[in-house]
Structure formats: C-alpha cells, structure tokens
C-alpha positions in Angstrom: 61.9 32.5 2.2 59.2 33.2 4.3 56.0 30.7 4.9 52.7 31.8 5.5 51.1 28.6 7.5 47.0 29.7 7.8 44.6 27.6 9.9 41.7 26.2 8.5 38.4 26.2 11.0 36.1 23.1 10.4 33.3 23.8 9.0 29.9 24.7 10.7 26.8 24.3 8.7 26.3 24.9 5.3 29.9 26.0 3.5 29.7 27.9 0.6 30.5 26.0 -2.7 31.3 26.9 -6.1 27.8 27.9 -8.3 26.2 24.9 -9.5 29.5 22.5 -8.2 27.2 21.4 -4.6 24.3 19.8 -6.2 26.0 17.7 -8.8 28.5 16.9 -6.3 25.9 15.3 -4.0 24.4 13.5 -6.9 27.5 12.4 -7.7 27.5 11.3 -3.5 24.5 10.3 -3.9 25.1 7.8 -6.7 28.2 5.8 -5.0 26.0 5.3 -1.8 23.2 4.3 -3.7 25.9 1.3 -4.9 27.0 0.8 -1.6 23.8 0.4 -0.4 22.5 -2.3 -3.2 25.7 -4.2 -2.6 26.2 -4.4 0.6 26.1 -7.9 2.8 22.8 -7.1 4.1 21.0 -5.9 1.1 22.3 -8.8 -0.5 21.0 -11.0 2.4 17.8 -9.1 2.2 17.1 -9.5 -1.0 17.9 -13.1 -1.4 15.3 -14.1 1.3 12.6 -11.7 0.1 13.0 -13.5 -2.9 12.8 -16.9 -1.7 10.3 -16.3 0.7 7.7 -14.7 -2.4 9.1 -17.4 -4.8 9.3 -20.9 -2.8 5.0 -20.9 -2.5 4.9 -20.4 -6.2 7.6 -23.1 -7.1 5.3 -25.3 -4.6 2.3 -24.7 -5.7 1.0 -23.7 -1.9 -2.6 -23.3 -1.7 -2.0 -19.8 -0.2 -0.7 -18.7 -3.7 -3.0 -21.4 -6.3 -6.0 -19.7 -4.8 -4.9 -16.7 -4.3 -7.3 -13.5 -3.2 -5.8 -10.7 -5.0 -7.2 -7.7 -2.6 -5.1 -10.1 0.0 -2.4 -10.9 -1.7 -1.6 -7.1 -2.6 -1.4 -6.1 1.0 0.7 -9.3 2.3 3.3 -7.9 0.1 3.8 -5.2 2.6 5.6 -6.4 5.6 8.1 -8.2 4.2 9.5 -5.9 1.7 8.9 -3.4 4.8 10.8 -5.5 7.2 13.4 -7.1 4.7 14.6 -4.6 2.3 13.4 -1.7 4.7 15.3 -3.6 7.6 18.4 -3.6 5.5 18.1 0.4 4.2 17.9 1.8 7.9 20.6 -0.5 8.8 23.2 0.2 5.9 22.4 3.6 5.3 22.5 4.3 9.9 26.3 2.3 9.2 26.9 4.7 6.0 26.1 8.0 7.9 28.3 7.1 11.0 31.0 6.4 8.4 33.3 8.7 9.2 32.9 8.7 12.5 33.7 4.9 12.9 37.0 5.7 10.5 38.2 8.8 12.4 37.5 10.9 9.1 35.1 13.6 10.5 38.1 16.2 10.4 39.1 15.1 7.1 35.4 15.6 6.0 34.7 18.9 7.7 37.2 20.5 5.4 35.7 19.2 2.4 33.7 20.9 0.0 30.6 19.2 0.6 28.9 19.9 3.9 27.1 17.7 6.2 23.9 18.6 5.0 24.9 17.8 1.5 26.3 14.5 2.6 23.3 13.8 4.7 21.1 15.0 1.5 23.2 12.2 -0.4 22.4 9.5 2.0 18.8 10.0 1.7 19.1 10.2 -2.3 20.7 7.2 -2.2 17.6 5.1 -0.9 15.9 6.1 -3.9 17.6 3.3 -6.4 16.5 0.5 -3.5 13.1 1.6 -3.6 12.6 1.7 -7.3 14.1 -2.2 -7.1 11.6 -2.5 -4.2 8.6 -1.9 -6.3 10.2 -4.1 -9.0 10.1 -7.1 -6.6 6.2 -6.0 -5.7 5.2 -5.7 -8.8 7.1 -9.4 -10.3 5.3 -11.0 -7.2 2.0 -9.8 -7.4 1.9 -10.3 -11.2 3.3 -14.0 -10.9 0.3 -14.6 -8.2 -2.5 -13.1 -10.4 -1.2 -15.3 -13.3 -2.4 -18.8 -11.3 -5.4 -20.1 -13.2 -7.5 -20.4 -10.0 -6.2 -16.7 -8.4 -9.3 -14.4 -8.4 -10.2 -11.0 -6.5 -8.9 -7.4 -8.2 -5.4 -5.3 -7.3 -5.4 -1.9 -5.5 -1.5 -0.3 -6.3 -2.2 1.6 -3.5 -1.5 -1.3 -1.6 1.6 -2.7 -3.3 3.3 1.1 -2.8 3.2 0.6 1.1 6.3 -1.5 1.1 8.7 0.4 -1.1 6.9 3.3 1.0 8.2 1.5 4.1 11.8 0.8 2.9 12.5 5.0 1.8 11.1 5.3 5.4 12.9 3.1 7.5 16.0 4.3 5.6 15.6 7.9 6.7 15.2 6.4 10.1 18.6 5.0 10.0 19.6 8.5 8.5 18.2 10.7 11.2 19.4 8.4 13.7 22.8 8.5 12.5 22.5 12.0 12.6 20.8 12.0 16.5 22.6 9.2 18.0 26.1 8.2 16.5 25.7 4.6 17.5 25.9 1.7 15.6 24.2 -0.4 17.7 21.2 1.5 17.8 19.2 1.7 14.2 19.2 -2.7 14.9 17.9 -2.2 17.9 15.3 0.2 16.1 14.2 -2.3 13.5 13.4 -4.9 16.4 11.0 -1.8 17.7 10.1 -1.5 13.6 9.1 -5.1 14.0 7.5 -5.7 17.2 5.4 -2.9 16.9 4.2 -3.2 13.2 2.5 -6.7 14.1 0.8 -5.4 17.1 -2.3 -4.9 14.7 -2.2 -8.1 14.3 -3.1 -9.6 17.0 -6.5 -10.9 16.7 -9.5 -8.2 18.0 -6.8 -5.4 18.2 -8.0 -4.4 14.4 -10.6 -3.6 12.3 -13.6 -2.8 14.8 -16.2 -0.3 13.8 -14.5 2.3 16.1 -11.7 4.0 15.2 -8.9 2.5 12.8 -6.3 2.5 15.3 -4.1 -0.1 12.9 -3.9 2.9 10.4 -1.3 4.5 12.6 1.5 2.0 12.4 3.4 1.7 8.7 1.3 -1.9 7.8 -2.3 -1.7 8.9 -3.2 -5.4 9.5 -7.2 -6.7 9.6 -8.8 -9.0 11.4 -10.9 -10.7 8.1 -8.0 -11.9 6.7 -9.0 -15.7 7.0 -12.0 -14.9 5.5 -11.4 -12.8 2.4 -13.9 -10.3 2.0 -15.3 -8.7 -1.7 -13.3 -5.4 -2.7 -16.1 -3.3 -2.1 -16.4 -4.3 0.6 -12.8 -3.5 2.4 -12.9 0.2 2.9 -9.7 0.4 3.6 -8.2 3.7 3.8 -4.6 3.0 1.7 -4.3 6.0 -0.8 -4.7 8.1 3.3 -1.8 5.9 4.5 0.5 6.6 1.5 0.0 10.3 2.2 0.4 9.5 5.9 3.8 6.9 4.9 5.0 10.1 2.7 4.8 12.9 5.7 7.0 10.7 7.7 9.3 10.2 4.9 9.3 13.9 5.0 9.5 14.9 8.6 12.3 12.1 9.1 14.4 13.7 5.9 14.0 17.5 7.0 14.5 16.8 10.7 17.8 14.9 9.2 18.8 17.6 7.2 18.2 19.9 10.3 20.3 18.2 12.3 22.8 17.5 9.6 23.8 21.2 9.2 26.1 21.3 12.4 25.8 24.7 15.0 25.0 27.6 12.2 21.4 26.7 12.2 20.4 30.1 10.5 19.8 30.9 6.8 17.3 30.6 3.7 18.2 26.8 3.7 17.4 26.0 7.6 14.1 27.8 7.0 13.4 25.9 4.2 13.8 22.8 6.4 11.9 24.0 9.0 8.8 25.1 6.4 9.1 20.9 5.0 8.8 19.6 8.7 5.7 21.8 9.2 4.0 20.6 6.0 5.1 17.9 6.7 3.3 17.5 10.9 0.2 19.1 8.8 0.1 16.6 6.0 0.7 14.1 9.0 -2.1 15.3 10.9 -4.7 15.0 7.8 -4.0 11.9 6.7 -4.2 10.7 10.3 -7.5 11.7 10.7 -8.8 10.7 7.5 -7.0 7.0 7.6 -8.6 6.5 11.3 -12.3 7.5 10.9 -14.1 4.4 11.0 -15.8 3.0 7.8 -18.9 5.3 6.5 -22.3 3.6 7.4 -23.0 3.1 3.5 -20.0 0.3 4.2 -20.8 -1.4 7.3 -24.5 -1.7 5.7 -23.2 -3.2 2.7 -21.2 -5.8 4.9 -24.7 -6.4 6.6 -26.6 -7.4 3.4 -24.1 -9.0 2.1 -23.7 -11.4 5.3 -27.3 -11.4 5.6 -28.7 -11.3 2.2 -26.3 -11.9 -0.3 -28.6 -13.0 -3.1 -28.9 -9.2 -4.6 -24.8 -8.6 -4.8 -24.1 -11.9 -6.4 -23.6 -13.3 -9.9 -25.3 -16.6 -10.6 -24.4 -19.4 -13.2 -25.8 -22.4 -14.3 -23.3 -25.7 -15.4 -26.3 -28.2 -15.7 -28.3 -29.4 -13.6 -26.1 -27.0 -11.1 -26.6 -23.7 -10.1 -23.0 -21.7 -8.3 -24.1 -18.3 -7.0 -20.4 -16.3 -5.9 -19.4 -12.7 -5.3 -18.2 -11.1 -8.7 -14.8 -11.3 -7.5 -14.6 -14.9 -6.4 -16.7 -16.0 -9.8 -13.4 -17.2 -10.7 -13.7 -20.3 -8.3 -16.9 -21.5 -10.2 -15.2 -24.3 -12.3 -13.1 -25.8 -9.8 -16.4 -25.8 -7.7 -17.9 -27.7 -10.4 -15.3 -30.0 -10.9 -15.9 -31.4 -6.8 -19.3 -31.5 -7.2 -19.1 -33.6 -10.1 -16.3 -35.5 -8.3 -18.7 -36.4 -5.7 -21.5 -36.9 -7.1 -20.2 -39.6 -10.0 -19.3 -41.9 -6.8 -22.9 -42.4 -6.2 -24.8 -41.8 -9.1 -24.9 -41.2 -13.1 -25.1 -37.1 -12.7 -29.0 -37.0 -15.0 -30.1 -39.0 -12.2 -29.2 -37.0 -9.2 -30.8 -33.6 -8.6 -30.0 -30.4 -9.3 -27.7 -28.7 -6.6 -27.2 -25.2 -5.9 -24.2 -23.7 -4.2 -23.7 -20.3 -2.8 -21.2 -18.4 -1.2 -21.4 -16.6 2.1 -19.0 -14.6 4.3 -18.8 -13.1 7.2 -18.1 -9.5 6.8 -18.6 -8.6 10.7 -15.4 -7.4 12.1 -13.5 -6.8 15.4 -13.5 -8.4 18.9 -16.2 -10.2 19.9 -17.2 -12.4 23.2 -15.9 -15.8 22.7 -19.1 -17.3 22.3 -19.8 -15.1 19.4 -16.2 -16.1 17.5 -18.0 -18.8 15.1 -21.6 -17.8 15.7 -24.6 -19.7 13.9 -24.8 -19.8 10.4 -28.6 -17.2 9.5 -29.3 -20.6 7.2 -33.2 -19.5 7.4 -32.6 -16.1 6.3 -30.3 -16.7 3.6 -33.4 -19.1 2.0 -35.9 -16.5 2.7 -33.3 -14.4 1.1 -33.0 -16.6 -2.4 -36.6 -17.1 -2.6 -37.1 -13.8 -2.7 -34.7 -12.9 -5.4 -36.1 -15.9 -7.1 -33.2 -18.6 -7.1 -33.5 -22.4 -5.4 -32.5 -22.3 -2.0 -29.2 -23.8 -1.3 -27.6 -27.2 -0.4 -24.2 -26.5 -0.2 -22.4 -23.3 2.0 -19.1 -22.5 0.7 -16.5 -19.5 1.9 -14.6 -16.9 0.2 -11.3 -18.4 1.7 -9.5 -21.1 0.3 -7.5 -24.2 1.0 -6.6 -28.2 1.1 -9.4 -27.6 4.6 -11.7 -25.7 2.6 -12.0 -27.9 -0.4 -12.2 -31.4 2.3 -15.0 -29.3 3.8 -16.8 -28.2 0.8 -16.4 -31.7 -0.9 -17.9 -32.9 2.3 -21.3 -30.9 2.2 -21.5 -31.7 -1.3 -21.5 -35.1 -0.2 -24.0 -34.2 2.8 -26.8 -32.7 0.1 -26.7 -35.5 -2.0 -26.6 -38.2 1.0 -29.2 -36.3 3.7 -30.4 -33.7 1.9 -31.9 -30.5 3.1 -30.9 -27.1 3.7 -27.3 -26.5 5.1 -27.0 -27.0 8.7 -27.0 -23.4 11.1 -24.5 -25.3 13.4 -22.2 -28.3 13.7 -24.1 -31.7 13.4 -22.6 -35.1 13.6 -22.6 -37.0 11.0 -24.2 -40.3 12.4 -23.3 -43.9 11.4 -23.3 -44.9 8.1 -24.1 -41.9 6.5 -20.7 -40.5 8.0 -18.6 -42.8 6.5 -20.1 -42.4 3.0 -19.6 -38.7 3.3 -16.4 -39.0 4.4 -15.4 -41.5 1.7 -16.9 -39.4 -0.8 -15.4 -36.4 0.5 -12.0 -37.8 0.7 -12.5 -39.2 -2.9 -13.1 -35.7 -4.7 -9.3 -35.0 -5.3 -6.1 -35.0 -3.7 -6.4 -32.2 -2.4 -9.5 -32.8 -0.2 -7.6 -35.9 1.3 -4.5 -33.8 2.1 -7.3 -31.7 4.0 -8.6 -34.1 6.2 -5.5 -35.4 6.9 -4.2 -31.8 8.3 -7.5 -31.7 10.1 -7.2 -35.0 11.8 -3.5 -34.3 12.9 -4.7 -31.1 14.8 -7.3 -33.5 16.7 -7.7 -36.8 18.8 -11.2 -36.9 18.7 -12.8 -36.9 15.4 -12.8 -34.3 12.9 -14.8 -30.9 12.5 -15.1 -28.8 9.9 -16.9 -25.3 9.2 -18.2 -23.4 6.3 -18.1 -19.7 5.2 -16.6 -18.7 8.5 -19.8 -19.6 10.6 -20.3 -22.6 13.2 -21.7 -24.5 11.1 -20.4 -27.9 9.3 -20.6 -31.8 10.0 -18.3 -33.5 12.9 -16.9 -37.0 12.2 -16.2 -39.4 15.2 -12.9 -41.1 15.4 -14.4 -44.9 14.4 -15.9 -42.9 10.7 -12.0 -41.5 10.5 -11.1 -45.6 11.4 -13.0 -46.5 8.7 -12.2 -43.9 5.9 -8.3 -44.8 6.6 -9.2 -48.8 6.5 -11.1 -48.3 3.3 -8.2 -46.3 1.4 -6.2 -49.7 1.5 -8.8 -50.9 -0.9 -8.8 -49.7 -4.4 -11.3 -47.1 -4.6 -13.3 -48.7 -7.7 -13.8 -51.2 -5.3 -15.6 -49.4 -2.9 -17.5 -47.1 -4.7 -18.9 -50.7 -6.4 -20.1 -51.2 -2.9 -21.4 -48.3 -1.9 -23.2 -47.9 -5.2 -24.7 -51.6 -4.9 -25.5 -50.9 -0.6 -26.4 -47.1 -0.9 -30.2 -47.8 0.7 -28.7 -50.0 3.4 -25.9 -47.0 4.1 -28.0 -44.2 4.4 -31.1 -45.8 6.1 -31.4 -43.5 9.4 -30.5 -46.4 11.8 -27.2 -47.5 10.0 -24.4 -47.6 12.1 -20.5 -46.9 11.7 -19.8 -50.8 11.9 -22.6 -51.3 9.6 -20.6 -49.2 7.0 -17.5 -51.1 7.8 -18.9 -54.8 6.8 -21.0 -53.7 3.7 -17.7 -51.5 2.3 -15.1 -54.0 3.7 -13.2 -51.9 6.1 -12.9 -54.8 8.4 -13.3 -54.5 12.2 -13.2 -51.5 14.1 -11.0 -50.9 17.4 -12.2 -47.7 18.0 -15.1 -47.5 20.7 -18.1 -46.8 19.9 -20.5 -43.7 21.3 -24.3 -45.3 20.9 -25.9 -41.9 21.2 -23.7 -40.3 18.2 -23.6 -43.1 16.3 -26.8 -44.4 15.7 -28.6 -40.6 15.8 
C-alpha cells in the first residue's frame, strides 16, 4: 500500500472557510471568551470592589452620597468603572490573546479553520457582554444616589456612557497590544500609564480654564469646580463630543488589531476594509477633537458671570414663614433641610414670631481655572449681590450658603444663621472674627442645630490648632473662632443642652453686648474657667 503524506503550510492571513461557517464560528469564539472574561479572577476582583466602593457610601449614609449633586455624581461614575472593570478587560483579554502563545498552541491554531483575524475579531466581540454589565452597574448606582431624599441636581446619560465607553476601550488596548507586543507583562504596565495619565486633569488649575479644553483629550475629562457644584446650565461640558471621540478610538484600536491580526498576506477586500474603518475612524477622531476642545461659547462664560454676580434673575425663590430661601432650580431641593437649621437655630434663642424674618440665598462661584494664589478664595461681591436683590425686588440677604454640601457645610451654614440672628447685617465680604461672647453663642448655637453640624466642627477643628474658620459659597468669606470660644463650646457640651440654652436665653443682652468677652460667656453659661490664653485685641473687638 502506498501513503501519500502531504504538508500542510500554516496559514497566512485570512484562510478561506466554508460559506457562512467563519462568522458563526467566531460568534461561537466569541461567546466562550466573553465567559472567560466575566469569570475570570480579575473581573471577579474588579467587580467586587467596584461594587463595594459605589455601595459602602450608601450603606453609610456619607454625606458625599445623602447630598448628592446629580450632574456630579453622573461623571464620578467614570473613573472607576474605567479603571476597575476597564483595568480588568485590557488585562484578561491582553492574557486571552497571547493564549496560545503562552501554551505553545500557535501551530496547532494556524491550521485551524478560524484565522487570526477571526480569533482576534472574537476577542474584541467578547468585551461586548462586560460592557453591557458595565452600564448595568452605572446605571444601579446612579439610580440608588438619585433616590436619597436630599440628592438634587439633573442626569446627563451622556456622562454615565463614558465608563462602559472606557472599559470596550481599554479592552481593545489589551487586544491590539497582544497583537503588537506578545508580552504579558506589558498591557499591566499599560493600565498604570491608563491610570497615571487619566488623573493628570485633575490636578488642580490643569482643567477647566477658558482656553482650550485640554482635559477633553484624555478618556475622563476632570474639572476644577468640582467642590463647588455648579447649575447644569451652567457646565458646558462637551460629553456627547467625547463619546464620539471615546468611540473613534474604540475603532482605530479594533481595525488596527484586526490589521495586524491577519498575519503577512495583508492584501484583499477585507484588509481594505480595515484600512477604510481606521481612516474614518482618525477623521471621526479628529472632529470630535476639535469640537470637545473649543473652549465654552461666550453665551456660557456670560451666564457663569451673572450668575456669580447677579444671581437674583436665574433663581427660584420660596417663602416658609417668616423665611424667605432663594436657590438655583436645581439645588431647590435643599430648601427644607435649610429650613429645618434655621429653625434649629433660631428656637435656642427665641420663640420663631418674635425673631425676624431671614432670607437666605445661594451663591457660587462659577469662575474657573488657575488663578494667582491670592485670588483662590477671593472676596465675597456681598454689595453687589444686595444691589442685585433690590433690584429684582427681594430683601437682601443674611445668610450666604453654597451649592456644595457636607457635615462642614451645614456647621458653617448653621453658623451664619446664628451670626444674622446674633449681629445682624449683611453677610460679611471676608473672614471676620467672631469676638467674645457673641462667638461662643454662635458657636453653641451652631453646634446645637444637628448632629451633623457638630460632626462638622469637630472635623474642622482636627485640621487646625488655632481656632476654627469657616467659608461660604466658595468665597473668603465666613466667621473665625479663636481656640478659648472652641474651649468653651467643648466645656459647655458636658452640660445638658436645655441647660444652657436656659442661660443663654435668660443672659442674651449681657452675651451679645459689644464688649462681652469669651470669659464673660464662660461664667454666665457655666463653662467654668478657661486655660486657654487670651488675645485682648480679638477678643474683646
């Protein structure tokens, strides 16, 4: 008998296959990677913390999630699904692509019927199933934040799709790398790159300038007005540009994959179609670049101007006799709970017929970008905002508050509640102390108006030896407490508090009379004696 032996070359590009057998054999690929992926170690890893990290401030009850700022909260969602689940797609999927080649299969596979451009195809299909559970994990989160009572502020999906956006990406990184470099070590070393250089932007000044949008270039586009929230007409951010820009990178990555997937036979109707995607997609690159980096139209950066400057026109007003709250339509949300500290505060000292009506208003600072260092907490415009709600025919104000939100924020709004009903007057432009006796009462009132408040001073003490500032709305402006009022305050809360508001009621002339000192404060409301020296010149002012 004779044998016939016949040699098989490997295969160099794209093999023919059987009509119609190719694409469901990728799919078919496409659909046990896809598993892999979900269950491998790191995914698992990835998603556990992802989870934990989104879920452990809601469980808490963290002030960053109670009073949530929706048109913040949607873009915070983007790094670390991006870095997370993203981190774990270019990783698995670079380890799934090299495969083979770690195994000592490539012979085996270059036989097969499938080709490395079908394989590769599959790896990049496979992504798919991580991103849809991606934007499952967005969405859960940003629906359990909006559901906190005291969350206010509206949802752009544009933003939410950056992350998913981010993990399809960084997984046809670790494809194209596989493909490039056959190295294992290298797509980790890429995601520390991913990393490092995604939080350049922010870094404070580096974003958000009137200039170009630099920030817009890297996969999260960071701002600098993040710690003061502003109004959602007021952003201009660029997002639906950056998914367009997100998606031409998912493109070029998976065409210049596919390219490089197809072995030494680089000609044919399928290597021109690859090269036709990775010129649409440099053009689409290219517009969405220029689009996303143009800096904000002037119709924007005058509407920041008048809203800093003049706010009265763009805000909604209510009245909660004898009060008056004047907020931003998207922050009217925070009216109540503002209405619940001023009534706090104001039934230490008097029945609330007796005292006069209040008006609060919110302000923010809605200038953005570096700025010398003396300009960082500028002046608070106090005379023009009055001139402003005199004009549009509301009270002027006694009380600044901010868009932002927190234990700090509620000690220091409590506290200038305290400070109209105690002084009186218009806010102050910059930071005044809080002399004598009339800074213990305003701190005792302050620390009085809920939990809360207290757990703010207390984090504002422990970042400072000497006495205790706080600010409003983002400006320099606020009261400053000297460390024998803190003395005092913290020697009073060993006394029930019935007691000393008793006290203070029965000795409020004697406490706010303009030469009243911090020791006078102590005898009349029984703190005892004070070790803490005394400054004449702040304390008697």
């Amino acid at each position: 008998m004779n044998a016939t032996i016949t040699s098989v070359a490997p295969a160099t590009g794209d093999l023919v296959t059987p009509h119609g057998s190719a694409g469901g054999s990728t799919m078919a690929l496409a659909r046990v990677e896809a598993g892999r992926l979900l269950r491998h170690p790191l995914t698992v890893i990835a998603l556990f913390l992802l989870t934990v990290y989104w879920a452990y401030p809601l469980v808490t009850g963290a002030d960053s999630v109670h009073f949530a700022v929706l048109q913040n909260a949607d873009r915070a969602t983007q790094f670390p699904c991006a870095f997370l689940l993203g981190g774990a797609a270019m990783i698995v999927s670079n380890l799934a692509v090299l495969r083979s080649r770690r195994f000592g299969t490539d012979a085996v596979l270059d036989v097969a019927t499938l080709t490395r451009s079908h394989r590769t195809a599959a790896h990049l299909l496979a992504l798919v199933p991580l991103a849809v559970l991606a934007t499952a994990l967005v969405v859960a989160q940003i629906v359990a934040v909006a559901a906190q009572p005291a969350a206010v502020g509206r949802i752009n999906p544009a933003e939410l799709a950056v992350g998913p956006l981010c993990v399809i990406l960084l997984g046809c990184l670790g494809v194209l790398l596989g493909r490039l470099v056959p190295l294992p070590v290298v797509a980790p070393l890429a995601l520390v790159a991913f990393a490092v250089v995604t939080l350049i932007p922010a870094i404070p000044g580096i974003a958000s300038g009137s200039g170009p949008q630099w920030q817009w270039l890297f996969p999260v586009a960071y701002e600098d007005h993040n710690d003061n929230p502003l109004p959602a007409d007021l952003l201009s951010r660029p997002v639906a540009s950056h998914n367009f820009y997100l998606l031409a990178l998912i493109l070029l990555a998976a065409a210049v994959s596919l390219l490089a997937g197809r072995g030494s036979a680089q000609a044919g109707t399928a290597a021109v179609r690859r090269v036709t995607a990775i010129v649409a997609a440099v053009v689409l690159l290219g517009v969405s670049t220029a689009v996303q980096i143009a800096r904000p139209s002037a119709a924007v950066l005058d509407a920041r101007t008048r809203a800093a400057q003049s706010p009265a026109a763009g805000q909604v007003c209510r009245n909660t006799q004898p009060w008056t709250y004047c907020a931003y339509p998207d922050f009217t949300g925070r009216i109540p709970h503002w209405d619940r500290l001023v009534r706090a505060v104001v039934g230490q000292v008097a029945p609330v017929t007796s005292v006069r009506p209040l008006t609060v208003r919110q302000h923010v600072r809605a200038d953005q970008g570096p700025k010398p260092i003396t300009e960082v907490m500028p002046a608070a415009p106090v005379a023009g905002w009055l001139s402003d709600a005199a004009a549009a025919g509301y009270p002027p104000e006694d009380v600044t508050v901010g868009t932002a939100w927190s234990a700090e924020a509620e000690f220091a709004f409590a506290a200038s509640v305290a400070r109209a009903v105690i002084i009186g007057g218009p806010p102050p432009s910059r930071i005044d102390p809080a002399c004598g006796a009339r800074g213990v009462v305003i701190l005792w009132l302050a620390v009085q108006a809920s939990p809360r408040s207290a757990r703010g001073l207390a984090q504002l003490e422990s970042s400072s030896s000497a006495g205790v500032a706080f600010f409003t709305g983002g400006y320099g402006s606020g009261l400053v407490f000297d460390v024998r009022q803190l003395e005092a305050v913290r020697n009073l809360a060993r006394i029930p508090a019935a007691d000393v508001g008793a006290r203070m009621r029965q000795s409020l002339a004697a406490l706010t009379a303009p030469g009243a000192t911090t020791e006078d404060a102590a005898q009349l409301l029984g703190a005892g004696q004070l070790t803490a020296p005394s400054i004449d010149s702040v304390d008697r002012c």
